[in-house]
GUZAFI-207502 format. One record per atom (N, C-alpha, C, O): residue number from 1; atom name; chain; residue in three letters; z, x, y. Coordinates in steps of 0.1 Angstrom, whole numbers, plus 5000, padded with zeros to 4 digits. Last residue first. Layout:
% GUZAFI-207502
<pos: NUM site: CA unit: A code: ALA zz: Z xx: X yy: Y>
...
% end
This chain:
% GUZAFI-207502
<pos: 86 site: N unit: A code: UNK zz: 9163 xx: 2268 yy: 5345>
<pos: 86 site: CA unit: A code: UNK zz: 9161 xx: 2266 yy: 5329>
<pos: 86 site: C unit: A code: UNK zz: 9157 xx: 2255 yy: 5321>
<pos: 86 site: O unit: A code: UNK zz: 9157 xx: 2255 yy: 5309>
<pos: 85 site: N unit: A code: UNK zz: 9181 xx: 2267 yy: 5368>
<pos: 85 site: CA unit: A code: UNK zz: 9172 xx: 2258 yy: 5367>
<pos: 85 site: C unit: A code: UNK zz: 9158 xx: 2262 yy: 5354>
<pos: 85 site: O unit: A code: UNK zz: 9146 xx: 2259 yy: 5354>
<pos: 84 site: N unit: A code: UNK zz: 9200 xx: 2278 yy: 5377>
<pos: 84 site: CA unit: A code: UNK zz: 9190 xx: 2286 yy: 5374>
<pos: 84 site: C unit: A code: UNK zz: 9174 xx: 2278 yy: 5375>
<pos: 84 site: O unit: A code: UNK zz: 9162 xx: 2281 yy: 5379>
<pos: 83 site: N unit: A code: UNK zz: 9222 xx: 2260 yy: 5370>
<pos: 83 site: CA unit: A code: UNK zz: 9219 xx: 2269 yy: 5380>
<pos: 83 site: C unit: A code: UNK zz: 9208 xx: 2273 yy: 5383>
<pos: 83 site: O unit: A code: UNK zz: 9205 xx: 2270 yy: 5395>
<pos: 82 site: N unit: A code: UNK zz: 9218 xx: 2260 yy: 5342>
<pos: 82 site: CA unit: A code: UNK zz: 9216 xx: 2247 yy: 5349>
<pos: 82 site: C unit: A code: UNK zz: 9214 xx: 2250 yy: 5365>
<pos: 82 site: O unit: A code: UNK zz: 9205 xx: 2244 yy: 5371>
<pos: 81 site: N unit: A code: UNK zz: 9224 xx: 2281 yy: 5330>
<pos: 81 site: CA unit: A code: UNK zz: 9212 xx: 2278 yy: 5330>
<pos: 81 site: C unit: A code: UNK zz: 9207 xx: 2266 yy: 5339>
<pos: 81 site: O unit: A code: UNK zz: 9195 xx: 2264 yy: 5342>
<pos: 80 site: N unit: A code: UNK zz: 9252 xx: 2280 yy: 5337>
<pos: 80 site: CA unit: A code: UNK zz: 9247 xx: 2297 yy: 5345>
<pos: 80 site: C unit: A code: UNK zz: 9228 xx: 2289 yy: 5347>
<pos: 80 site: O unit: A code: UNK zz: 9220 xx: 2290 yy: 5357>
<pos: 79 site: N unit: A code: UNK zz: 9259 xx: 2260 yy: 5322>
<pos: 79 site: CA unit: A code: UNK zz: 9259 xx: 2257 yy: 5337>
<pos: 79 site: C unit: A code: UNK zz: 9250 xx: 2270 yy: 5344>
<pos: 79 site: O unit: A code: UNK zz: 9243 xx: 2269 yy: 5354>
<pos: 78 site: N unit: A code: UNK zz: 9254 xx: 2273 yy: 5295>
<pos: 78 site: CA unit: A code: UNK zz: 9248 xx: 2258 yy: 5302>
<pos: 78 site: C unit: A code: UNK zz: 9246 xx: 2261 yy: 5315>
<pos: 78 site: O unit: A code: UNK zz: 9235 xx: 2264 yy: 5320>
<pos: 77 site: N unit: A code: UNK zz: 9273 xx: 2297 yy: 5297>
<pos: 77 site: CA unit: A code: UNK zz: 9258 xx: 2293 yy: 5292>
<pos: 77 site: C unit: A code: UNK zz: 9249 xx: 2287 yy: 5300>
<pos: 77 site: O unit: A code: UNK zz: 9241 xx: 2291 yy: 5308>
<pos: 76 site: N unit: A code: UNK zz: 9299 xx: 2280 yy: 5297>
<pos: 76 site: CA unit: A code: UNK zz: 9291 xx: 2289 yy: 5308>
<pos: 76 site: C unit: A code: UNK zz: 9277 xx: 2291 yy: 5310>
<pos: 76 site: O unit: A code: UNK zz: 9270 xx: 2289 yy: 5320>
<pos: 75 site: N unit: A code: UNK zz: 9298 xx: 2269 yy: 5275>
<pos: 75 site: CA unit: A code: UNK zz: 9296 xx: 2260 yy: 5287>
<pos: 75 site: C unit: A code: UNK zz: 9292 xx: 2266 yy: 5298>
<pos: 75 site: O unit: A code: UNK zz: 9285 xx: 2261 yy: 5307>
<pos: 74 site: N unit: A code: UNK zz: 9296 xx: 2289 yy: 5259>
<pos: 74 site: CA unit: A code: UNK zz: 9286 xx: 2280 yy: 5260>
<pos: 74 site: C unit: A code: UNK zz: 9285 xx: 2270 yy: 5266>
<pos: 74 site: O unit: A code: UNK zz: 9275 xx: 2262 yy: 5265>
<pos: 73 site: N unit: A code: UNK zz: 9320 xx: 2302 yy: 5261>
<pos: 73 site: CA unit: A code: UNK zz: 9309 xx: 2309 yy: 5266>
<pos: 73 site: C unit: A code: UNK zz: 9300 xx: 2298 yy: 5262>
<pos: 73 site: O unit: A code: UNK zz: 9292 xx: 2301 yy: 5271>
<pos: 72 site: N unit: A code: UNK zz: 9336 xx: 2282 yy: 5254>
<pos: 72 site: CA unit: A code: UNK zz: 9339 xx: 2283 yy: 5270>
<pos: 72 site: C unit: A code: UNK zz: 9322 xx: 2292 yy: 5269>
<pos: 72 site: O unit: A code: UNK zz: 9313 xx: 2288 yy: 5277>
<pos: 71 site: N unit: A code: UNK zz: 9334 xx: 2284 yy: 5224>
<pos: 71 site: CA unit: A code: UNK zz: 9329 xx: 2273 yy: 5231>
<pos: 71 site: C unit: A code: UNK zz: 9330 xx: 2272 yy: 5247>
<pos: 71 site: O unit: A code: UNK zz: 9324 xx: 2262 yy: 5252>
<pos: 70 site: N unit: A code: UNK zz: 9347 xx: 2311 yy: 5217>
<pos: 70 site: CA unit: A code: UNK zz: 9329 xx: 2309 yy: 5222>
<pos: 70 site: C unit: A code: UNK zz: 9327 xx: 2293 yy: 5225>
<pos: 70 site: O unit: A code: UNK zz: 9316 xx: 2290 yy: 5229>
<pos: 69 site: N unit: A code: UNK zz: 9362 xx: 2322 yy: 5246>
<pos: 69 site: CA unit: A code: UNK zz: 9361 xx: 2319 yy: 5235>
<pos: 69 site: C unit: A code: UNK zz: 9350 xx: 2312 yy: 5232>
<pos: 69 site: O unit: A code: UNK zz: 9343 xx: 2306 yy: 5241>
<pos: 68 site: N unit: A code: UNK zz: 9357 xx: 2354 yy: 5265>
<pos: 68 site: CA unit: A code: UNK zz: 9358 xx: 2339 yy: 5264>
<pos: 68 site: C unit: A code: UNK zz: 9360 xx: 2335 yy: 5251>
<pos: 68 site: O unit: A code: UNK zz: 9359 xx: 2343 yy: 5242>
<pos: 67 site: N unit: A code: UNK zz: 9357 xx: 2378 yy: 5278>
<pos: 67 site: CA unit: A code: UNK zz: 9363 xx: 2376 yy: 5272>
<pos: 67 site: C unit: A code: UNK zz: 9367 xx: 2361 yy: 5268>
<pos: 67 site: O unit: A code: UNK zz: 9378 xx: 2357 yy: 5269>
<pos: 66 site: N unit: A code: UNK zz: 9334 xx: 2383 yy: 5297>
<pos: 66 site: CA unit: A code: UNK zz: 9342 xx: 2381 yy: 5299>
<pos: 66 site: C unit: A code: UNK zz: 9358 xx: 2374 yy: 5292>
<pos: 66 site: O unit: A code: UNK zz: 9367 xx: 2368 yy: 5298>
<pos: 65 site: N unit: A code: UNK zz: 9320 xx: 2400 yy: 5276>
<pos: 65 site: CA unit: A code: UNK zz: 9327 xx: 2408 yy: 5289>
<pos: 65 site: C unit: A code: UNK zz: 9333 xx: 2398 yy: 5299>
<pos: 65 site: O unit: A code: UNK zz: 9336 xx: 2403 yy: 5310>
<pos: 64 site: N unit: A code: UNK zz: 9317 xx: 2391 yy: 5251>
<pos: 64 site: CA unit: A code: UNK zz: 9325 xx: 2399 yy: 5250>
<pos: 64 site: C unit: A code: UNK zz: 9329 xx: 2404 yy: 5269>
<pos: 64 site: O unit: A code: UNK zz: 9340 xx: 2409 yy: 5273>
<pos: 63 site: N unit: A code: UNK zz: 9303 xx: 2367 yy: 5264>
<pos: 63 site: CA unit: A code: UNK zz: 9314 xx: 2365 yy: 5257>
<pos: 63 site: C unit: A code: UNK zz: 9324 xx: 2375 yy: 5255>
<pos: 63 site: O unit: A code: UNK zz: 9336 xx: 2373 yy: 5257>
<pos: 62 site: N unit: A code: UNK zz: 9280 xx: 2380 yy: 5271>
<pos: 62 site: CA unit: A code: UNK zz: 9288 xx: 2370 yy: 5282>
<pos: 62 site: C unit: A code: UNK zz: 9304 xx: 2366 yy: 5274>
<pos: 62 site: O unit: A code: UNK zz: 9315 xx: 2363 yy: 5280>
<pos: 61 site: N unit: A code: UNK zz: 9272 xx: 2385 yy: 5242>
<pos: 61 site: CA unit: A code: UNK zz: 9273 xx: 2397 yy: 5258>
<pos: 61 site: C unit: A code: UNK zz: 9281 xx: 2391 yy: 5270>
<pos: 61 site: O unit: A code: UNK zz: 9287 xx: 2398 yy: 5278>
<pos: 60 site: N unit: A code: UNK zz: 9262 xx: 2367 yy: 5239>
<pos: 60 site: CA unit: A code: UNK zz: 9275 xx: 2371 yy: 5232>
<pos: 60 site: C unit: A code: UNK zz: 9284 xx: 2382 yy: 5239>
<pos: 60 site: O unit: A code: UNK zz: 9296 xx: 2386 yy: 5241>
<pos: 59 site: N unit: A code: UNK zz: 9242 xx: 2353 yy: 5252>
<pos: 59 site: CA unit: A code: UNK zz: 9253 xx: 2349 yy: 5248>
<pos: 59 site: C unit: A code: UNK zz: 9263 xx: 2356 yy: 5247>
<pos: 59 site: O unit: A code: UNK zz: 9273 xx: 2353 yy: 5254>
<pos: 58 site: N unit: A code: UNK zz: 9227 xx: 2379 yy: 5249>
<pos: 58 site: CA unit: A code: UNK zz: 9230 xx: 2371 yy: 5260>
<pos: 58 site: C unit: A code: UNK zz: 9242 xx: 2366 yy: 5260>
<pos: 58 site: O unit: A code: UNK zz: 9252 xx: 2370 yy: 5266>
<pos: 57 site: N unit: A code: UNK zz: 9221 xx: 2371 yy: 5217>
<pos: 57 site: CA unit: A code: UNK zz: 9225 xx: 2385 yy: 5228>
<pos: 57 site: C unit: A code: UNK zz: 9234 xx: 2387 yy: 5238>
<pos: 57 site: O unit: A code: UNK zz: 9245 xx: 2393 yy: 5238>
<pos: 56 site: N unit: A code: UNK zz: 9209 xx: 2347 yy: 5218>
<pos: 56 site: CA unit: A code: UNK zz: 9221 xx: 2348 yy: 5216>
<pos: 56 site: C unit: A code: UNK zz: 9229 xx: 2362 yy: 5217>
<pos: 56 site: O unit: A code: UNK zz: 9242 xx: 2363 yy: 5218>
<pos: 55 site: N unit: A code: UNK zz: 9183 xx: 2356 yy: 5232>
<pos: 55 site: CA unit: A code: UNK zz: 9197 xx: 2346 yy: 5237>
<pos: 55 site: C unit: A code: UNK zz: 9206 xx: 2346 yy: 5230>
<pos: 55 site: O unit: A code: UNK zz: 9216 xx: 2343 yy: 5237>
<pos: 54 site: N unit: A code: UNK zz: 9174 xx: 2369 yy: 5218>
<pos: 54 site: CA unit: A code: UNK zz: 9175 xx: 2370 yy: 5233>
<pos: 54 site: C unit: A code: UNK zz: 9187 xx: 2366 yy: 5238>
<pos: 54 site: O unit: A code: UNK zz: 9197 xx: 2370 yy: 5245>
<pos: 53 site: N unit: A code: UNK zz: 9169 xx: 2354 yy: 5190>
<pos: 53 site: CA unit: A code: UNK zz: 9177 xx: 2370 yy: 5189>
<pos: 53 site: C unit: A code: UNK zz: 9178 xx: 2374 yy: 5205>
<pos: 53 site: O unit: A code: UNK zz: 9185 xx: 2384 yy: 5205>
<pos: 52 site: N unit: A code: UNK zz: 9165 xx: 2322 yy: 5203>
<pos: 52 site: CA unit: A code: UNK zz: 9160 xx: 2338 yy: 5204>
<pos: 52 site: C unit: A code: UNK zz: 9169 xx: 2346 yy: 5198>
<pos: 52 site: O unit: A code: UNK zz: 9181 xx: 2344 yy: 5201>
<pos: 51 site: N unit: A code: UNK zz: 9180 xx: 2293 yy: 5180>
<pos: 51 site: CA unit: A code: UNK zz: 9181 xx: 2302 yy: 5195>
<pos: 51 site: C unit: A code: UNK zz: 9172 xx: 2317 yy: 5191>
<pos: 51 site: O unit: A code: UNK zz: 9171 xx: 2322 yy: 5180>
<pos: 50 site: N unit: A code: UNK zz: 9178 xx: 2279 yy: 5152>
<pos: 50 site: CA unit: A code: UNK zz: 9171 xx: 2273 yy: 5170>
<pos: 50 site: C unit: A code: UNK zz: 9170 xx: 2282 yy: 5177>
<pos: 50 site: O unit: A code: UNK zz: 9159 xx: 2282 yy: 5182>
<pos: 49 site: N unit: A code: UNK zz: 9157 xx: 2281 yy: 5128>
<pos: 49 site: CA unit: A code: UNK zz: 9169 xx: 2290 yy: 5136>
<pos: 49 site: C unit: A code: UNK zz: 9163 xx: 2284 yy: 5153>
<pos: 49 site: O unit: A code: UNK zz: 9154 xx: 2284 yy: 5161>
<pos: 48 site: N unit: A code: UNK zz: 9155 xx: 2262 yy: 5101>
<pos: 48 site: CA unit: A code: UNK zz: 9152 xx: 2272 yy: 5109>
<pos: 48 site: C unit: A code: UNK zz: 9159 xx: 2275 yy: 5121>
<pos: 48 site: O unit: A code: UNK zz: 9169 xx: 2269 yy: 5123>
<pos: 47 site: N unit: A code: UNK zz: 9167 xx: 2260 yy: 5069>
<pos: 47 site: CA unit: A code: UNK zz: 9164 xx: 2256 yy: 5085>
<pos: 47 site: C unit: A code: UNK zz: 9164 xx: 2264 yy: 5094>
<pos: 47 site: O unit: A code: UNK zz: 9173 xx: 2273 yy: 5095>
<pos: 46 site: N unit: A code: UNK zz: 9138 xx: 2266 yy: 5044>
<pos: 46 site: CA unit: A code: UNK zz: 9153 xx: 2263 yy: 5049>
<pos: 46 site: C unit: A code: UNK zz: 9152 xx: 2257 yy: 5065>
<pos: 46 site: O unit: A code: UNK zz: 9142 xx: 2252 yy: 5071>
<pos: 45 site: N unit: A code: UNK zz: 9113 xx: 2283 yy: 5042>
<pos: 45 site: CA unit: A code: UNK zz: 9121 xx: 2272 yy: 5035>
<pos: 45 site: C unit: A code: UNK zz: 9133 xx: 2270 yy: 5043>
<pos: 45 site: O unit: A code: UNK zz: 9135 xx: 2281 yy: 5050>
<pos: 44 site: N unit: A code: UNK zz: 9095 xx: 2296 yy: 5068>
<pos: 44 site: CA unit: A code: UNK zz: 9099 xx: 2299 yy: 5056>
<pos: 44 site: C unit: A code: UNK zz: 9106 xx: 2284 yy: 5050>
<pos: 44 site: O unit: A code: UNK zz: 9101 xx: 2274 yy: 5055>
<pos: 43 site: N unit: A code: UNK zz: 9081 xx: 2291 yy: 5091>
<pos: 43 site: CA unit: A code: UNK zz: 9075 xx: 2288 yy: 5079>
<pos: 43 site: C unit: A code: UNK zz: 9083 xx: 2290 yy: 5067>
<pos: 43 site: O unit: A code: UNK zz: 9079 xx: 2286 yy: 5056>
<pos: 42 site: N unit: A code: UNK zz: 9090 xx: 2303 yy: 5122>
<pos: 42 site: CA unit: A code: UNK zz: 9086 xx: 2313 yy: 5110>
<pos: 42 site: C unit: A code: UNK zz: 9082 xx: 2306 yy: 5098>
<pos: 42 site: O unit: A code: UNK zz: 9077 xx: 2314 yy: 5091>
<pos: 41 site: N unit: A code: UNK zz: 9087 xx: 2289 yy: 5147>
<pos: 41 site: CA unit: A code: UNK zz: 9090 xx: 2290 yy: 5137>
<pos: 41 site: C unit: A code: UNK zz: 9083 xx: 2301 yy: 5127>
<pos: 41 site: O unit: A code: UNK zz: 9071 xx: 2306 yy: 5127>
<pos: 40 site: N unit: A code: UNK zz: 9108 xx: 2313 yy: 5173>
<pos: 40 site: CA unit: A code: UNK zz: 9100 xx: 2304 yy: 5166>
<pos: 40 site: C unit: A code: UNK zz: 9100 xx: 2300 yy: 5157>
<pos: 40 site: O unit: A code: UNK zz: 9111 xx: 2302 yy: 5152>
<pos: 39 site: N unit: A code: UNK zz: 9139 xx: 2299 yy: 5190>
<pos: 39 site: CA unit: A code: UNK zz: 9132 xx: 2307 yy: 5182>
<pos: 39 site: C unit: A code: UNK zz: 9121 xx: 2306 yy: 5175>
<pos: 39 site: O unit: A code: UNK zz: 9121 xx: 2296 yy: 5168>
<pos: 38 site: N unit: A code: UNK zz: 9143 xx: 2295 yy: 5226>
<pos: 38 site: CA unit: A code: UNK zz: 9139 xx: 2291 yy: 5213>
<pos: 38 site: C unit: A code: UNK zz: 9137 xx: 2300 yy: 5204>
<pos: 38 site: O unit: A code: UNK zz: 9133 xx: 2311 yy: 5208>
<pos: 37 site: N unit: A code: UNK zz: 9138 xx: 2310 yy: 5251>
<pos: 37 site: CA unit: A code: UNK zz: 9156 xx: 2305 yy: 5247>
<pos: 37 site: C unit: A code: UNK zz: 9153 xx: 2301 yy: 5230>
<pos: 37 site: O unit: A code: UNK zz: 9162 xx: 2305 yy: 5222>
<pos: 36 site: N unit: A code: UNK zz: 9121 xx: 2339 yy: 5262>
<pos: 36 site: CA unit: A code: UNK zz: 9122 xx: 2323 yy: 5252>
<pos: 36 site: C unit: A code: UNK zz: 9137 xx: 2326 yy: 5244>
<pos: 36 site: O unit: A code: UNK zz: 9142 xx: 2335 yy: 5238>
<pos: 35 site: N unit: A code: UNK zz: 9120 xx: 2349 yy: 5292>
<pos: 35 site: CA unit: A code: UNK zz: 9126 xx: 2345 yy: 5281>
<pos: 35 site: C unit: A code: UNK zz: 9127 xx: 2338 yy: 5274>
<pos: 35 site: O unit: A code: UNK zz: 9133 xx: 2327 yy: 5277>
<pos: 34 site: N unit: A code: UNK zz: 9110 xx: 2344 yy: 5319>
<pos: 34 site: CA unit: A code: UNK zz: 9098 xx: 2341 yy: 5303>
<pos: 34 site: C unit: A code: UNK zz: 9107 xx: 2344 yy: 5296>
<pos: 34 site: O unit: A code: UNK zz: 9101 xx: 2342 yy: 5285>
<pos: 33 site: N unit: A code: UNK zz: 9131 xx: 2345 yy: 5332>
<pos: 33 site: CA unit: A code: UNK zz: 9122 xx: 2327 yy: 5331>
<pos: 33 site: C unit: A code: UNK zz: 9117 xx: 2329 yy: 5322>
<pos: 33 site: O unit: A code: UNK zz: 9116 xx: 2320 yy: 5313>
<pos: 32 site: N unit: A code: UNK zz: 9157 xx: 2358 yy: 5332>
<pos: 32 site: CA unit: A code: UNK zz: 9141 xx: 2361 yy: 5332>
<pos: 32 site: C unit: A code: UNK zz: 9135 xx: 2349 yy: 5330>
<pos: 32 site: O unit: A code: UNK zz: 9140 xx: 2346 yy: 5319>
<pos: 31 site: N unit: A code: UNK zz: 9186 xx: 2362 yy: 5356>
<pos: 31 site: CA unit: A code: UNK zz: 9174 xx: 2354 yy: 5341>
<pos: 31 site: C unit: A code: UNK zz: 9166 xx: 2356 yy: 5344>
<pos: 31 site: O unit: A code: UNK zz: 9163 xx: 2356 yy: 5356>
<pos: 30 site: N unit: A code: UNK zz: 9216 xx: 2381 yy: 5364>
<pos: 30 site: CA unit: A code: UNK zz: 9196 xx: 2380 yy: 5363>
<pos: 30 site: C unit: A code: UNK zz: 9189 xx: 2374 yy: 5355>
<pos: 30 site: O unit: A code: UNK zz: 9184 xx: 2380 yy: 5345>
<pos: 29 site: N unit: A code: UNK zz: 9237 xx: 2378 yy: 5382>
<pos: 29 site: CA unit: A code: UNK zz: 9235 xx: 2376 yy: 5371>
<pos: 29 site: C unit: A code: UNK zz: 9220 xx: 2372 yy: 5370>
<pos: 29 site: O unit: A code: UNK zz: 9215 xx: 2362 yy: 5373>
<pos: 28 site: N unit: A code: UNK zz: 9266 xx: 2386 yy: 5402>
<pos: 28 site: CA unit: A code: UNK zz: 9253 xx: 2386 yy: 5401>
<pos: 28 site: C unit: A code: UNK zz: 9246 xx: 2390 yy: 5385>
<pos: 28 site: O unit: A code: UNK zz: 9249 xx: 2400 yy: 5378>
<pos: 27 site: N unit: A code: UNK zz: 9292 xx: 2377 yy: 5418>
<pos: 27 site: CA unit: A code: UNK zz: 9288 xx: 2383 yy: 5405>
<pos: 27 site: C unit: A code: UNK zz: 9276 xx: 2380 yy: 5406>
<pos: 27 site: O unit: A code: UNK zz: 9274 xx: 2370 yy: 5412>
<pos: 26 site: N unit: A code: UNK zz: 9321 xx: 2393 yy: 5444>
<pos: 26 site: CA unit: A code: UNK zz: 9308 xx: 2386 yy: 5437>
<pos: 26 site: C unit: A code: UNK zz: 9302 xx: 2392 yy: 5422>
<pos: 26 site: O unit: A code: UNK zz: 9303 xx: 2403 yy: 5417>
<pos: 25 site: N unit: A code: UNK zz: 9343 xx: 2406 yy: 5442>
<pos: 25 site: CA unit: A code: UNK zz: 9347 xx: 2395 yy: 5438>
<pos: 25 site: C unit: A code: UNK zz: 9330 xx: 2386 yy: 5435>
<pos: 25 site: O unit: A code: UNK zz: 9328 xx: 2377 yy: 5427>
<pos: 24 site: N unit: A code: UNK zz: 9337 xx: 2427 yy: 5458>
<pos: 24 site: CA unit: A code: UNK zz: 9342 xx: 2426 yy: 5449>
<pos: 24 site: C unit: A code: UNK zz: 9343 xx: 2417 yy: 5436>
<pos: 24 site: O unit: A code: UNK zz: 9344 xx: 2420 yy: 5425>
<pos: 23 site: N unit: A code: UNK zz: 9332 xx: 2416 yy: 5485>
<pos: 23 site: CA unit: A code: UNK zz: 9319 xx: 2416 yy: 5478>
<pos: 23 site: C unit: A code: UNK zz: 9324 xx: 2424 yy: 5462>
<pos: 23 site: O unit: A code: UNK zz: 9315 xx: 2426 yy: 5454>
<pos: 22 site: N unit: A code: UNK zz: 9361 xx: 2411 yy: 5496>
<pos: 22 site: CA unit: A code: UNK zz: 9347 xx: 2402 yy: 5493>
<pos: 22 site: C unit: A code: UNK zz: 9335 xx: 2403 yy: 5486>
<pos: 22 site: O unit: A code: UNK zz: 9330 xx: 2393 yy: 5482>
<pos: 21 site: N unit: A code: UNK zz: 9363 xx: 2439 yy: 5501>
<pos: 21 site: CA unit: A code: UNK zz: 9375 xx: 2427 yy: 5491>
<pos: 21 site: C unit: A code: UNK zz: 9363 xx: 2415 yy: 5488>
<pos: 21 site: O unit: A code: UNK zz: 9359 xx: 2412 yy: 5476>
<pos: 20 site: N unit: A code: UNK zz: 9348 xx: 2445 yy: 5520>
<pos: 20 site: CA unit: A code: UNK zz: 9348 xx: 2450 yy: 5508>
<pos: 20 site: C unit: A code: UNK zz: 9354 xx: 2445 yy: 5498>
<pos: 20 site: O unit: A code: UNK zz: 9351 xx: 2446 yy: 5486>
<pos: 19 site: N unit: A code: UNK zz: 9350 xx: 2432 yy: 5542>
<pos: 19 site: CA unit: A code: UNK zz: 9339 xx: 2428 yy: 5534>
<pos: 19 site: C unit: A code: UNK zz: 9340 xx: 2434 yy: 5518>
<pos: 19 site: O unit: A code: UNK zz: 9334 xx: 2430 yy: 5508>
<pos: 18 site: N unit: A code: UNK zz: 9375 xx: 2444 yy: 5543>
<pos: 18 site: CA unit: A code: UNK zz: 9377 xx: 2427 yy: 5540>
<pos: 18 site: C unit: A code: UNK zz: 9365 xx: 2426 yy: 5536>
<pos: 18 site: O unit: A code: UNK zz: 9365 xx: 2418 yy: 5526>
<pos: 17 site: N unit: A code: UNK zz: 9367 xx: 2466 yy: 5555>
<pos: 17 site: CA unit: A code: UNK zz: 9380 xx: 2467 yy: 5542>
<pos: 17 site: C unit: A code: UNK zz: 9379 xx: 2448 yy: 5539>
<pos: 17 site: O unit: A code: UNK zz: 9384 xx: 2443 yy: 5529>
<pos: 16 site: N unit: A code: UNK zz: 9351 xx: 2460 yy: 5575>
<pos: 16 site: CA unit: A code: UNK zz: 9347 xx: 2466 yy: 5568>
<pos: 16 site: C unit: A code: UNK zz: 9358 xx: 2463 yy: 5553>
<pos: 16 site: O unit: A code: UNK zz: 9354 xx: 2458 yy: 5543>
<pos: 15 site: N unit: A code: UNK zz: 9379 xx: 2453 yy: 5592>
<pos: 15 site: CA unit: A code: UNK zz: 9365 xx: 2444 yy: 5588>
<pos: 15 site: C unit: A code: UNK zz: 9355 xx: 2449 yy: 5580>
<pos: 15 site: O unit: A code: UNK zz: 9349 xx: 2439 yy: 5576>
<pos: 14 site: N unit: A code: UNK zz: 9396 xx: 2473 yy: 5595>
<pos: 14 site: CA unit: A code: UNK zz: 9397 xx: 2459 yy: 5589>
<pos: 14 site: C unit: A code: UNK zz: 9388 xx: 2450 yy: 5583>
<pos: 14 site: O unit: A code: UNK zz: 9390 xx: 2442 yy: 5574>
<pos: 13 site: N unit: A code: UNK zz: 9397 xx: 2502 yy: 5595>
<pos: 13 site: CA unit: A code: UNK zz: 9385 xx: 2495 yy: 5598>
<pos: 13 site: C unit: A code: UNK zz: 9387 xx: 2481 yy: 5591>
<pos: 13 site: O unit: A code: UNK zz: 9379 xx: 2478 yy: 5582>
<pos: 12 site: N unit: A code: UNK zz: 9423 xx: 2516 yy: 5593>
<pos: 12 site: CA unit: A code: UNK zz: 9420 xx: 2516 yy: 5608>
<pos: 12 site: C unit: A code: UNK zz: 9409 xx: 2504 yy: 5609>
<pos: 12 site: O unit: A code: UNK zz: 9409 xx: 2496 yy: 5618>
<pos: 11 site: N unit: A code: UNK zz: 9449 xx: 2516 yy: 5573>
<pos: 11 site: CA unit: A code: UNK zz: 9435 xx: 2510 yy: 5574>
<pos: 11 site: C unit: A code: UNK zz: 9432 xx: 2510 yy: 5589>
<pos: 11 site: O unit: A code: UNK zz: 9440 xx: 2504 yy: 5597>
<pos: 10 site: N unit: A code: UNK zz: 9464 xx: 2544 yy: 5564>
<pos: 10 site: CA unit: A code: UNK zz: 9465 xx: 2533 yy: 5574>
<pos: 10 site: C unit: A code: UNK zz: 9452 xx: 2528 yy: 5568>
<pos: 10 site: O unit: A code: UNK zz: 9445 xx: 2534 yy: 5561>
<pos: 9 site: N unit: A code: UNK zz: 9488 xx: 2559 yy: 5539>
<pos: 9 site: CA unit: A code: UNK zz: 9474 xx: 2555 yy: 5546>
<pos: 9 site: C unit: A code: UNK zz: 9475 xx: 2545 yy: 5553>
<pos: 9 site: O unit: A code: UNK zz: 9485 xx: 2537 yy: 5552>
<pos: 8 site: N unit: A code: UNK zz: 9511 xx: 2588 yy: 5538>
<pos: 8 site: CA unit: A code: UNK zz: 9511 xx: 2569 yy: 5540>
<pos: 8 site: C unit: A code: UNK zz: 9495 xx: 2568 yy: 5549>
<pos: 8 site: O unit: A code: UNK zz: 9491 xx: 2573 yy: 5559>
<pos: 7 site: N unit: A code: UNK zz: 9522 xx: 2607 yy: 5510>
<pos: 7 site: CA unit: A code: UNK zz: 9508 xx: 2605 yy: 5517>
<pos: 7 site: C unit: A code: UNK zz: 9510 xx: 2589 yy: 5524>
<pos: 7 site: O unit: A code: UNK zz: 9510 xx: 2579 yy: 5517>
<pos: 6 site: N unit: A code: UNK zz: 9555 xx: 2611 yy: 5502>
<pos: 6 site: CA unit: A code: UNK zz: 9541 xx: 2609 yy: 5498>
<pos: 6 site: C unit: A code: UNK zz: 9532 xx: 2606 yy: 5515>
<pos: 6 site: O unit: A code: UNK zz: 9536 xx: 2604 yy: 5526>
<pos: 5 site: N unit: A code: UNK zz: 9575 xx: 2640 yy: 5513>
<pos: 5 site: CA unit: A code: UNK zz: 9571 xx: 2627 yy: 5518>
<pos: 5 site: C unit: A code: UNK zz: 9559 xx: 2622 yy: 5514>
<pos: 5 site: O unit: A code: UNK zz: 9549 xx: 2627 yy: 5521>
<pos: 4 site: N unit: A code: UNK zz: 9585 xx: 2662 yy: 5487>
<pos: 4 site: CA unit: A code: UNK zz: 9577 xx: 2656 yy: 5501>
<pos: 4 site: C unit: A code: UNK zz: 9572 xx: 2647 yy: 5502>
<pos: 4 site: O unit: A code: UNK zz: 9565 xx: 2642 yy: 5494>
<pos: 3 site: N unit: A code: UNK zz: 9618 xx: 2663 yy: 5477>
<pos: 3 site: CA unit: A code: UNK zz: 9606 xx: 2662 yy: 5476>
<pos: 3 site: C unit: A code: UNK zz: 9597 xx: 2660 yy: 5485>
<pos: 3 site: O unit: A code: UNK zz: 9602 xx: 2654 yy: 5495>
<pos: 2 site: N unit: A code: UNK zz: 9639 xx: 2691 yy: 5481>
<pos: 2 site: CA unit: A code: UNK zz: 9636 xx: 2679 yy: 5485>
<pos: 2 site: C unit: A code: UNK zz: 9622 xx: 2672 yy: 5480>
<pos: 2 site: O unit: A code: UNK zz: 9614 xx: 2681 yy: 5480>
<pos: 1 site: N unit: A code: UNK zz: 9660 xx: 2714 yy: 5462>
<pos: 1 site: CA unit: A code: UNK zz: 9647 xx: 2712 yy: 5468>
<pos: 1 site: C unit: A code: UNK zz: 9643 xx: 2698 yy: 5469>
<pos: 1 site: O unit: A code: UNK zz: 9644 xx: 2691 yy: 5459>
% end
């Protein structure tokens, strides 16, 4: 018994199929302006904690999905905020 000839697709709509490769490849990424990047202070003894429980969220979340190491996620960081205008 022969096997059957797989399935051959064509692309008929080129331009469509190329916007699609295209918009694949964008990333869209949301800051909230009233996010506070700071932490407050709290008064206690010691030193106090520069960044939001927000942001370092943020951070880390940028770290696990794009798989960075964390000095690369904090240049990303930077520039994503420099962007942004932060």
């Amino acid at each position: 018994m022969s096997k059957p000839k797989p399935a051959r697709y064509r692309t008929t709509n080129w331009s469509s199929y190329n916007d699609a490769l295209r918009k694949r490849g964008s990333l869209l990424i949301w800051l909230d302006k009233e996010m506070t990047w700071h932490a407050p202070h709290e008064g206690r003894p010691g030193r106090p904690p520069v960044f939001s429980n927000a942001a370092i969220q943020f951070c880390l979340s940028l770290k696990v999905l794009f798989k960075l190491p964390l000095r690369q996620t904090a240049g990303m960081v930077a520039s994503l905020l420099r962007l942004a205008g932060l």
